[in-house]
C-alpha positions in Angstrom: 113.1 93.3 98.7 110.7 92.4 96.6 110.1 96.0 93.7 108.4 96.1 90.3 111.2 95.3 88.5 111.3 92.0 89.9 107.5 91.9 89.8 106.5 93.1 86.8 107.6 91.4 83.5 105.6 92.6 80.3 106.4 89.9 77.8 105.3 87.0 80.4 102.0 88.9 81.9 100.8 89.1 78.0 102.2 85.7 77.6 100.1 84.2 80.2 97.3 86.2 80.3 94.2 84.4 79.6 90.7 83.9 81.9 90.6 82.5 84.6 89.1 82.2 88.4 90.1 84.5 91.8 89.8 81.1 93.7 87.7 83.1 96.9 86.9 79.1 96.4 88.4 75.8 95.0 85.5 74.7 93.6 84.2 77.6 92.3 80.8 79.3 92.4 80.7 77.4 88.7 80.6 74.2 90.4 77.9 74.5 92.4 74.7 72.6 91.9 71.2 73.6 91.5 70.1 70.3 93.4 72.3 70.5 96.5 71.1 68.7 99.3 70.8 70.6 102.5 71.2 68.1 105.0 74.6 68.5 103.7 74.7 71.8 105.1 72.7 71.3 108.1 74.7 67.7 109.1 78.3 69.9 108.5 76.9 72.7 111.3 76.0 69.9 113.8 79.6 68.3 113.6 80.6 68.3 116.7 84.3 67.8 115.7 84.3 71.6 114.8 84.1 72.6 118.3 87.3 73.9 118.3 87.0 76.5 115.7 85.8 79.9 115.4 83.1 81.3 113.2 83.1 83.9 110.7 79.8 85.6 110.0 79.0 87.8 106.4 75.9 89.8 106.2 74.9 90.9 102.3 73.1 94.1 101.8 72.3 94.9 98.8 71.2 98.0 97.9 72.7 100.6 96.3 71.1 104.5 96.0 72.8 104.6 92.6 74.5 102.2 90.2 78.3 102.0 89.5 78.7 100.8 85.7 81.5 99.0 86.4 79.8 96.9 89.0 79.8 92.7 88.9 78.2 92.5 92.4 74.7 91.1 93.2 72.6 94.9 94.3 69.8 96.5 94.1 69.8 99.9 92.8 66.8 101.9 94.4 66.3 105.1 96.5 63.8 103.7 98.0 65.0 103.4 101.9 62.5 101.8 102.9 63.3 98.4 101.1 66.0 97.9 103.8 63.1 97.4 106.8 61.5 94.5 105.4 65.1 93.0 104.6 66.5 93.9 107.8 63.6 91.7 109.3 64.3 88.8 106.8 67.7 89.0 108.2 67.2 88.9 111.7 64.9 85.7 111.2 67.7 83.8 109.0 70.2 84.8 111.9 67.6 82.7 114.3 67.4 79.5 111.5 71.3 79.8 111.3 72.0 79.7 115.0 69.3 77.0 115.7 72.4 74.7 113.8 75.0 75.9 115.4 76.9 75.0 118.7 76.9 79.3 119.6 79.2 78.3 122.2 82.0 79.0 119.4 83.0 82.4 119.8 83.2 84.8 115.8 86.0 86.2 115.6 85.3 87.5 112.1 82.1 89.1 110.8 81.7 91.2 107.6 78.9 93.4 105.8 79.4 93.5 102.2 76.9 94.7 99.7 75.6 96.4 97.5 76.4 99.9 100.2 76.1 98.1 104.2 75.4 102.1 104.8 72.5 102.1 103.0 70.4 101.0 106.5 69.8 103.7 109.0 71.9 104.2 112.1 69.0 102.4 113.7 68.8 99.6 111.4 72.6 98.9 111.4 72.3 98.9 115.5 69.4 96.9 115.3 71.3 94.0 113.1 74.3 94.1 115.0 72.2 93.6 118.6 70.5 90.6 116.8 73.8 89.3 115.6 75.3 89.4 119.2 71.8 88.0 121.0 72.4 85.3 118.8 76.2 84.7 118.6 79.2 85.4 121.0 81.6 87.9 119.5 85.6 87.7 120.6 86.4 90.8 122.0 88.0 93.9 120.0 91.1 92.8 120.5 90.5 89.2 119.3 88.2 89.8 116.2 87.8 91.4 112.8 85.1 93.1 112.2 85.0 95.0 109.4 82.6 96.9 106.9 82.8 98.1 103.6 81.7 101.6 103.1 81.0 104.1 100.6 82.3 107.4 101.1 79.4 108.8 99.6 76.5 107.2 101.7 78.9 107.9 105.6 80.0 110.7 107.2 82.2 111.1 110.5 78.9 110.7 112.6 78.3 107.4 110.3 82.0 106.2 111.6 81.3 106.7 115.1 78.3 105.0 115.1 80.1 102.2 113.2 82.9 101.8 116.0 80.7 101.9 118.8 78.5 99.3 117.3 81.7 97.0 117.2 83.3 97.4 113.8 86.7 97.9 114.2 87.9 97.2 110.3 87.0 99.2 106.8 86.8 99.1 103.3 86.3 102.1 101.2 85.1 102.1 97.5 87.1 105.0 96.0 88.2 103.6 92.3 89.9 106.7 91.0 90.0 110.5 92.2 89.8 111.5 88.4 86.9 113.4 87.3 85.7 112.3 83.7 86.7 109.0 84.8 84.1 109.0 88.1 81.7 111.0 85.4 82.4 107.8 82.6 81.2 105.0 85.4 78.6 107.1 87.5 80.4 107.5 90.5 80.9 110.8 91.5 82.8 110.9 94.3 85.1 114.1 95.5 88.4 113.3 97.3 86.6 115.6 100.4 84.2 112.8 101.1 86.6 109.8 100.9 89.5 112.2 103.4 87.1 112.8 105.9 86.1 108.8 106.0 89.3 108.1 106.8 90.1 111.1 109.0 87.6 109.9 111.1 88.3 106.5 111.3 91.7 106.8 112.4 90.1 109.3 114.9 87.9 106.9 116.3 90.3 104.0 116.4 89.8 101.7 113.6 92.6 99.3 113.2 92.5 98.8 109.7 91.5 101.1 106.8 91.1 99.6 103.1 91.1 101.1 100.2 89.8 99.7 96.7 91.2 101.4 93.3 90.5 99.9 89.9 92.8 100.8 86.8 91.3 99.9 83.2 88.5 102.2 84.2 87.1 104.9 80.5 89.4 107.5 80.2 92.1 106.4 82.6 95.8 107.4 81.7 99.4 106.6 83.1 99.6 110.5 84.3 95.6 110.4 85.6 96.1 107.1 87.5 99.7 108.5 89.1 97.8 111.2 90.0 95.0 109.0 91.8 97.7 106.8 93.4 99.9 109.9 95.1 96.6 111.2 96.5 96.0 107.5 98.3 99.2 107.4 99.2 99.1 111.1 100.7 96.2 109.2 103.3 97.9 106.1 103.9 95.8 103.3 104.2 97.0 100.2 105.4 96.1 97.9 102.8 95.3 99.0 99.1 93.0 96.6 96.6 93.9 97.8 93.3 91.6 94.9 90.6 92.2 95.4 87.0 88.5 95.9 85.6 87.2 93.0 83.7 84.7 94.8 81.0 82.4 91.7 80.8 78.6 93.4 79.6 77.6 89.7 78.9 77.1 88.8 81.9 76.3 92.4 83.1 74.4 94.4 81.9 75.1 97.8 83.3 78.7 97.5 81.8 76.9 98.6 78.4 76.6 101.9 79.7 80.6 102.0 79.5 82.0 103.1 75.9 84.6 100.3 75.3 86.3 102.3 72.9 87.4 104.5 75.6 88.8 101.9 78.0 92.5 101.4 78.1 94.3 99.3 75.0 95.9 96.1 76.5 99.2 98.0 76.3 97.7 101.4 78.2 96.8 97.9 80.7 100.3 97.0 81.3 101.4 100.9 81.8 98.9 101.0 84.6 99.4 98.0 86.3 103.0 98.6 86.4 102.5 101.9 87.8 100.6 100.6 90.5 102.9 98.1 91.1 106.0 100.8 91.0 104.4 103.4 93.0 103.2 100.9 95.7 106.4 99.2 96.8 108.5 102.5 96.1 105.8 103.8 99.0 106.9 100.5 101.4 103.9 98.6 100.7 104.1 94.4 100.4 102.7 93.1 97.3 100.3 90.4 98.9 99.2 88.9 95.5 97.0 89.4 92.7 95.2 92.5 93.4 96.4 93.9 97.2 99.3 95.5 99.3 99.5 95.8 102.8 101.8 97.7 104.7 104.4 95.6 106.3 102.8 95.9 109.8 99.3 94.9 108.4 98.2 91.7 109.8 97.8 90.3 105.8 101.3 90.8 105.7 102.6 89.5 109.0 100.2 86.4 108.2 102.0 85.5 104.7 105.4 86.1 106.4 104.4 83.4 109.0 102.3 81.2 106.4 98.9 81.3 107.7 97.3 83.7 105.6 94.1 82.0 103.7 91.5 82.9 101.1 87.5 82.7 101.5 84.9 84.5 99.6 85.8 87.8 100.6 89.0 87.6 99.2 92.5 87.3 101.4 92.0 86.3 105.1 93.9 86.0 107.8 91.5 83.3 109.9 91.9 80.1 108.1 89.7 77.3 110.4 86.6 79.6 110.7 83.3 78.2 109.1 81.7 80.9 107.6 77.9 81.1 108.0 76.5 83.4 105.3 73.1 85.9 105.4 71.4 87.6 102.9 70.3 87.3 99.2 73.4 85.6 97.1 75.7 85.0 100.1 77.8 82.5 100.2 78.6 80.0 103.2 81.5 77.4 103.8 80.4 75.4 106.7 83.0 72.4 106.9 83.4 70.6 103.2 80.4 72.5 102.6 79.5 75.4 100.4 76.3 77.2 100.5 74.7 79.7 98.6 71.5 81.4 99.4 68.9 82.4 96.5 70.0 85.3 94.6 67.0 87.9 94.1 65.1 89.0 96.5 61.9 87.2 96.0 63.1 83.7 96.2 65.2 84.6 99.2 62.1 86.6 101.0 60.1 83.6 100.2 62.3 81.5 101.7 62.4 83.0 105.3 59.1 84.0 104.9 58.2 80.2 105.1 60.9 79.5 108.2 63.5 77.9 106.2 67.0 78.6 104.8 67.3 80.4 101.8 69.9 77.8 100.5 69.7 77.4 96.5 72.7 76.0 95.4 76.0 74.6 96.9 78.4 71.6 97.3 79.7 69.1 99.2 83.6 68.8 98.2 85.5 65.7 97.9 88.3 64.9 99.0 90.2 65.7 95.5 88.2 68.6 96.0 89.7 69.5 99.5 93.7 68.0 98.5 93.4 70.3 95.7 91.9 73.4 97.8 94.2 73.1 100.3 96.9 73.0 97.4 95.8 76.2 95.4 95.5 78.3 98.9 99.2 77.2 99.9 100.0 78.7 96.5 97.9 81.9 96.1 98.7 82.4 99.6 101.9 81.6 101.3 103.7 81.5 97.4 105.0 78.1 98.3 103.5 74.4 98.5 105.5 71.6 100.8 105.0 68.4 99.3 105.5 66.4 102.6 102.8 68.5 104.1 100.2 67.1 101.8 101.7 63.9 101.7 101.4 63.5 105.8 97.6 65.1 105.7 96.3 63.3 102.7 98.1 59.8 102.5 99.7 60.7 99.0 103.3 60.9 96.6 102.7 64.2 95.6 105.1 63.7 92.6 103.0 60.7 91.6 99.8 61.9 92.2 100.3 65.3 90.5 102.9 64.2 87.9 100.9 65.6 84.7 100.1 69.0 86.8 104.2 69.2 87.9 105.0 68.5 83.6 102.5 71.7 83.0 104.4 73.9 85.5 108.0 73.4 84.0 107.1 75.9 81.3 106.6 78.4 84.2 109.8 76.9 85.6 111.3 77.9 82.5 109.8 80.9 82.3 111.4 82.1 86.0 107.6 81.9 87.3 107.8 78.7 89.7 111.0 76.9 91.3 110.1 73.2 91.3 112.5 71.3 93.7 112.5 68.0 94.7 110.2 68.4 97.7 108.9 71.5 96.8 107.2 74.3 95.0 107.9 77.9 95.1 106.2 81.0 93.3 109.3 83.2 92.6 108.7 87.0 92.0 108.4 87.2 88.4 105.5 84.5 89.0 103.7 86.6 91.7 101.6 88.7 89.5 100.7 85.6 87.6 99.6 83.3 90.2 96.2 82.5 89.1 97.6 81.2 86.3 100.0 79.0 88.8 96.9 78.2 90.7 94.7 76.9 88.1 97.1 74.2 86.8 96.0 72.1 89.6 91.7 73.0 88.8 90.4 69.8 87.2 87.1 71.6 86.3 88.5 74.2 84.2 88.2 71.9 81.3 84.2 71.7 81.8 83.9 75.4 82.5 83.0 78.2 80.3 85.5 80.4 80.8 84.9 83.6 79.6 82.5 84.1 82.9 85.7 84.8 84.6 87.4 87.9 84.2 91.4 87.7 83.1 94.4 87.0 85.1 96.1 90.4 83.6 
């Protein structure tokens, strides 16, 4: 059994703790290119030699009624409700463009609203999107799908989950971050442990299959008795799977982050206590470390899909539908439609002007190569499943793997050293001391780190 003593290792977490990419994508958002072509993207939604797969559909909405300092994500802070109407429209006209490309003969078995707060829209508004989604797409049945939202305790009530299950959404995410008071008062997000109990309360209620919880440690004010404190309450409601990210104070690249006093975020030492709690108080409460940031409980589908190596990674972090191409809606969404990624215009002008004209609000993206893909497929297998099979990519890709990755296999034998990888003759293995740090495994096989600047990505510890 896998328990924080075999996890956690102090001296190699600060060893190897530097900056360096989540890898929701091999390339990474970095990568992409100001002059992508679309026919890329439009040629990779005709191919007919996806029909076979599923689809996965992600809906960004971006507005907020108030601002989170500690917030990296693309929003739009307003009170104003009625921004959402002339959105919602926008929306329901980029679900036409998208479909027009698409053989909607191939059932989703995955959608997602992300934001920003999804519950900023009205009960009407969120029905009204979901009825355009459907008259446009074929959902799989309840059974078959996951369909999930992520919801703010703060902005939902148990009439607000209902609605939500009735409308089809039969997965959830909460925002909760930490039940302590100064700290909610230190990053503007008051939020009383009433609100976030009664969320799930009635989602169990109404038959969600999967409750989500987020939690952040590093937050102002945080302490190895205030976090412990945070944790036994979430533990008290049982969730099935538990996000815990380590915050990455980054206020040059966003700008709300100022509001935070950095003198009274955790030292790198107060880090280590924290995330070792976390780590101690999750498994001790029967909860599989997944990687990097989330636990599942051992009957969560995350888990079951690691334990039978199909679990998979796309933009929304750990999935457990590898093959779906993922068509993406919304101001700063991002797509993955074959060996295509996608991003749509991130402020709302450019992407209003966009459908406004009948077109796709596609800015940016890339078309991968197949280095690109070989070396996807290998940092997935890793962050993943925690093990690579060299006579798997050898069979797909036409390749010696010890040949072709013998300056990438050199690099690892420090972690090999270090008890963080087992390197065998055929193949690789992230042992559990090399769990926590498997970013860090991961990005030995990136060949753009090099050209990236990397303090836009937050650190691996």
């Amino acid at each position: 059994m896998t328990t924080a003593d075999t996890l956690f290792h102090p001296e190699l977490l600060a060893k190897y703790s530097a900056n360096g990419p989540r890898y929701t994508s091999y390339p990474t958002a970095l990568q992409f290119r100001d002059d992508f072509d679309i026919a890329d993207y439009t040629r990779a939604a005709g191919d007919p030699g996806a029909a076979d797969t599923d689809l996965s559909l992600y809906f960004h909405i971006p507005f907020c009624d108030t601002v989170c300092f500690y917030c990296g994500c693309n929003k739009v802070v307003t009170k104003n409700r009625a921004r959402a109407r002339p959105y919602l429209e926008r929306l329901k006209r980029e679900l036409a463009l998208q479909a027009a490309l698409f053989d909607t003969s191939r059932p989703v078995s995955q959608l997602h609203w992300g934001g920003g707060t999804p519950t900023f829209l009205s009960h009407d508004e969120m029905a009204e999107l979901m009825a355009a989604t459907r008259e446009h797409f074929t959902l799989r049945p309840d059974a078959e799908g996951e369909y999930s939202i992520e919801i703010d305790p703060r902005e939902a009530n148990a009439k607000t989950i209902v609605q939500l299950r009735t409308l089809g959404f039969n997965r959830i995410s909460l925002g909760v971050q930490d039940f302590d008071p100064l700290v909610q008062q230190a990053v503007n997000r008051i939020q009383p442990l009433e609100l976030t109990t009664n969320v799930i309360r009635a989602a169990r209620a109404t038959g969600f299959h999967s409750i989500s919880v987020d939690l952040i440690y590093g937050l102002p004010y945080q302490t190895v008795d205030s976090f412990r404190r945070t944790l036994d309450t979430m533990l008290s409601l049982a969730p099935d799977r538990l996000s815990v990210f380590g915050y990455a104070h980054m206020p040059h690249l966003f700008k709300m982050q100022r509001q935070i006093d950095a003198a009274a975020l955790p030292s790198p030492q107060e880090r280590l206590a924290l995330l070792r709690l976390v780590v101690e108080r999750l498994t001790a409460a029967g909860y599989v470390y997944i990687g990097m940031d989330h636990f599942a409980l051992p009957t969560d589908e995350l888990a079951l899909a690691q334990a039978q190596r199909t679990l998979h990674r796309n933009f929304q972090g750990y999935s457990t539908r590898a093959d779906c191409d993922l068509i993406a809606f919304g101001a700063s969404a991002i797509g993955k439609v074959g060996d295509v990624y996608a991003q749509n215009a991130k402020d709302l002008p450019a992407y209003a002007a966009a459908i406004d004209a009948g077109r796709l609000a596609i800015t940016r993206g890339i078309r991968l190569t197949t280095d690109d893909r070989l070396r996807r497929d290998i940092i997935t297998q890793l962050m993943c499943n925690l093990e690579l099979r060299f006579d798997e990519f050898e069979a797909a890709y036409g390749i010696r793997f010890g040949k072709t990755f013998a300056p990438e296999l050199d690099r690892l034998r420090e972690f090999e050293r270090d008890g963080l990888v087992s390197i065998g003759g055929n193949r690789i293995d992230v042992l559990p001391a090399g769990r926590m740090l498997v970013r860090n495994v991961a990005m030995v096989f990136d060949r753009y780190l090099g050209t990236q600047r990397m303090e836009r990505f937050s650190r691996t510890v």
